[in-house]
N, C-alpha and C positions, 0 to 999 in steps of 0.2 A: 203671530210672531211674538217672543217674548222680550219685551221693550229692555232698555236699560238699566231705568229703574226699578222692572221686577227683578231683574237675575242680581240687586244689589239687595231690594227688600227680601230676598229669598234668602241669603247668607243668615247660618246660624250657628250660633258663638260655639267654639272647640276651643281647643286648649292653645291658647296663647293667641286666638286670631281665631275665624270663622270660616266653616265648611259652606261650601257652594258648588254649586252644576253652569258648567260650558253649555249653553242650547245650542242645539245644532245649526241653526239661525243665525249664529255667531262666530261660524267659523270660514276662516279664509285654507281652504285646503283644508289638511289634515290637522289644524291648529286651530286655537283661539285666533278671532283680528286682533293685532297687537295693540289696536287703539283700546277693544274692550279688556284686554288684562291691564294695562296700563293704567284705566278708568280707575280697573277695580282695586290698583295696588296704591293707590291717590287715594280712595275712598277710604282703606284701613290708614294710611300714613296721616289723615287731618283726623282720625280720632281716638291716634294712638296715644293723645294730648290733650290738654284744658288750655285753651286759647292759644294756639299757633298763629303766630304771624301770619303776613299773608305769603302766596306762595309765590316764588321769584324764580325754581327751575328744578328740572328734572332730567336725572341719567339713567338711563332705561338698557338694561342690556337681556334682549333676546336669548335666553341661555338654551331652551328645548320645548319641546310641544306641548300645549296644555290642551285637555278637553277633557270630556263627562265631568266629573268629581274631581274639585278642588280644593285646597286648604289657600287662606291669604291670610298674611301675619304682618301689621306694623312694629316698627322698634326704634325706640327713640335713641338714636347715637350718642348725639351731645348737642344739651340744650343751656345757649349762652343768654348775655346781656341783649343781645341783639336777634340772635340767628338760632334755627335747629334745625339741626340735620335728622333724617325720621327713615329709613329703612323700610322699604315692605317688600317681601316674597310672595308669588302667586306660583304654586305647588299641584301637580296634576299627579297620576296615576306613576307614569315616568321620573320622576322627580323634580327638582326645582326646573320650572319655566322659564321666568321673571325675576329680575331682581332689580330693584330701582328706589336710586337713592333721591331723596327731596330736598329741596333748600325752602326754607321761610321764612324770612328773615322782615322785618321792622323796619320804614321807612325812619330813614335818620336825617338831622340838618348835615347838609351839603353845600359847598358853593362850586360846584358842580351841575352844571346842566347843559348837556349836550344831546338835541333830538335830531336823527336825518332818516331819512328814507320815507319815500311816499309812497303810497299804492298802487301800483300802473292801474293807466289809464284807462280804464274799462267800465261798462256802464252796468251799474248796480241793479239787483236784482228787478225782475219787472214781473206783471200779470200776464205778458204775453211772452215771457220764455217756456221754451217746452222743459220739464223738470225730468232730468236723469233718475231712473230707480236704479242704476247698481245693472250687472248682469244677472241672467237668471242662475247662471253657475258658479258666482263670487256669492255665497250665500248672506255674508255679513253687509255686505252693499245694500241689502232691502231696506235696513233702517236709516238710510239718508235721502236725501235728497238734494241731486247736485243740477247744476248749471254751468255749462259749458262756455268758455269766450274762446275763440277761436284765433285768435290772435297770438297765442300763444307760439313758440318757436320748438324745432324740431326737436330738442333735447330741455323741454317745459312743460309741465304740466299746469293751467290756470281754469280752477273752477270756484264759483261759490259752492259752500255746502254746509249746507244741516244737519243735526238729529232730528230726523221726525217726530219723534214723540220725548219729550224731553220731561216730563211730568215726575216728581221724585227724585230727581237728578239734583245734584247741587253743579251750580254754574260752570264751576273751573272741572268738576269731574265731567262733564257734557262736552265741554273744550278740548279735554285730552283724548277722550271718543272721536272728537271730530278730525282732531290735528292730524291723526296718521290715516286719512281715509283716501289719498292720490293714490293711485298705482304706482310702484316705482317707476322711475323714467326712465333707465333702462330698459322696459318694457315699450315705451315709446320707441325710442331708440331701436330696439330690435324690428318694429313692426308684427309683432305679434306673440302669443304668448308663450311661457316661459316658465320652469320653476323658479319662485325666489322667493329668498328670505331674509328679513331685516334684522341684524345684529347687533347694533347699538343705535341707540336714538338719545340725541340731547336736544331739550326744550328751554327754554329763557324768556320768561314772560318779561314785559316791558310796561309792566304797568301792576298795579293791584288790583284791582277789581276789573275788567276786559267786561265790556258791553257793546252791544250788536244790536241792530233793527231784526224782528220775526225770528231769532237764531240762525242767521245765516253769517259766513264768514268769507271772506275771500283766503285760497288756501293758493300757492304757486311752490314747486316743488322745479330743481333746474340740476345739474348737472352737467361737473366740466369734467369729468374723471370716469372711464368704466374700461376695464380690464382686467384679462387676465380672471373672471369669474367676479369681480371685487365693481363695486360700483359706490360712489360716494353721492351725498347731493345735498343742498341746501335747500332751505323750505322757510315758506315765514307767512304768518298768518295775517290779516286786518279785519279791522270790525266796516262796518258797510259804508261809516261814514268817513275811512279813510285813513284811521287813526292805525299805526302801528300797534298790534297785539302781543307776539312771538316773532321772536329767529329761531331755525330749529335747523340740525346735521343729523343727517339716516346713515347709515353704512348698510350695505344691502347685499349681500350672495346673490349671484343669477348662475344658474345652470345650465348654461345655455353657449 
């Protein structure tokens, strides 16, 4: 399989941004996994620039199908005293896929400080849990590795999960790999499978630098909303030793 940091070492500069190939290892259906265009629209947006703040959030809108041959392009919007907003498009055969905008912005004096939300209660990873590979027909699921808590409620999804091979990766690009890797909950919800697809995604890290034990994360994705084809859901990530990482909103098409 071709890891995540080769199909990022593999990108090679064109005009205005860099030409790169979807492995087929990487696709969810008929498309790229959203987490890996994502990855890769992250990866042009921190060096679209000379010293970017660090990263505080991400709007991500699903536009159309990416795979084989890609072009991805960062663009620097407007870069303030503080803040910069950084554009990048991931571009396939079909036309634009992707388009997701960044924020980065510079920890500033506050008197300001408000932290709530804990990690449910769940027991962190062990030597003796049996480790999820993905299915054999979600192709892009072979590169994690998850762990199931069962605790979780009928309209929840609660797993830890990794990148397997995370070598080459920069940290917060390995993060956005990892963030969208739940099944939609809708899919819970139905009891079986479905076409869907994810149409907007926004991320909001809660922290600068996010650290983890082994690369594992606890991921929970819930849902109070699915109709009518439309399904919304909240999702929020933590590191293993509890700390709040991300809050993240999906908006998701089912076909079903």
């Amino acid at each position: 399989m071709t890891t995540l940091g080769a199909v990022i070492a593999g990108l090679e500069p064109a005009a205005q941004g860099w030409r790169g190939t979807v492995p087929d290892t990487w696709l969810q259906g008929r498309t790229a996994y959203g987490g890996l265009s994502a990855a890769l629209a992250l990866h042009a947006a921190m060096v679209a620039d000379v010293d970017l703040p660090p990263l505080r959030s991400a709007l991500v809108a699903f536009v159309g199908p990416l795979s084989g041959a890609i072009t991805v392009r960062g663009e620097v919007l407007r870069r303030g005293r503080n803040a910069a907003f950084v554009q990048a498009d991931v571009s396939g055969e079909a036309g634009l896929g992707l388009r997701a905008t960044f924020v980065f912005m510079r920890a500033v004096e506050s008197g300001l400080e408000h932290r709530v939300g804990r990690a449910p209660h769940v027991a962190p990873p062990r030597p003796a849990d049996t480790i999820l590979r993905g299915h054999p027909a979600v192709a892009f699921s072979q590169h994690f590795d998850m762990i199931d808590r069962h605790d979780a409620d009928a309209a929840e999804w609660l797993r830890w999960v990794r990148l397997r091979d995370r070598d080459g990766v920069h940290p917060l690009v390995a993060l956005l790999a990892v963030a969208d890797c739940l099944p939609p909950v809708a899919l819970k919800l139905l009891g079986r499978s479905a076409p869907v697809s994810s149409m907007t995604w926004q991320l909001n890290l809660l922290g600068e630098a996010p650290t983890t034990d082994d690369g594992w994360w606890l991921l929970r994705s819930t849902s109070d909303y699915a109709s009518a084809g439309s399904s919304s859901q909240a999702m929020a990530i933590w590191a293993t030793d509890g700390t709040p990482v991300a809050e993240q909103m999906q908006s998701v098409a089912v076909f079903a």
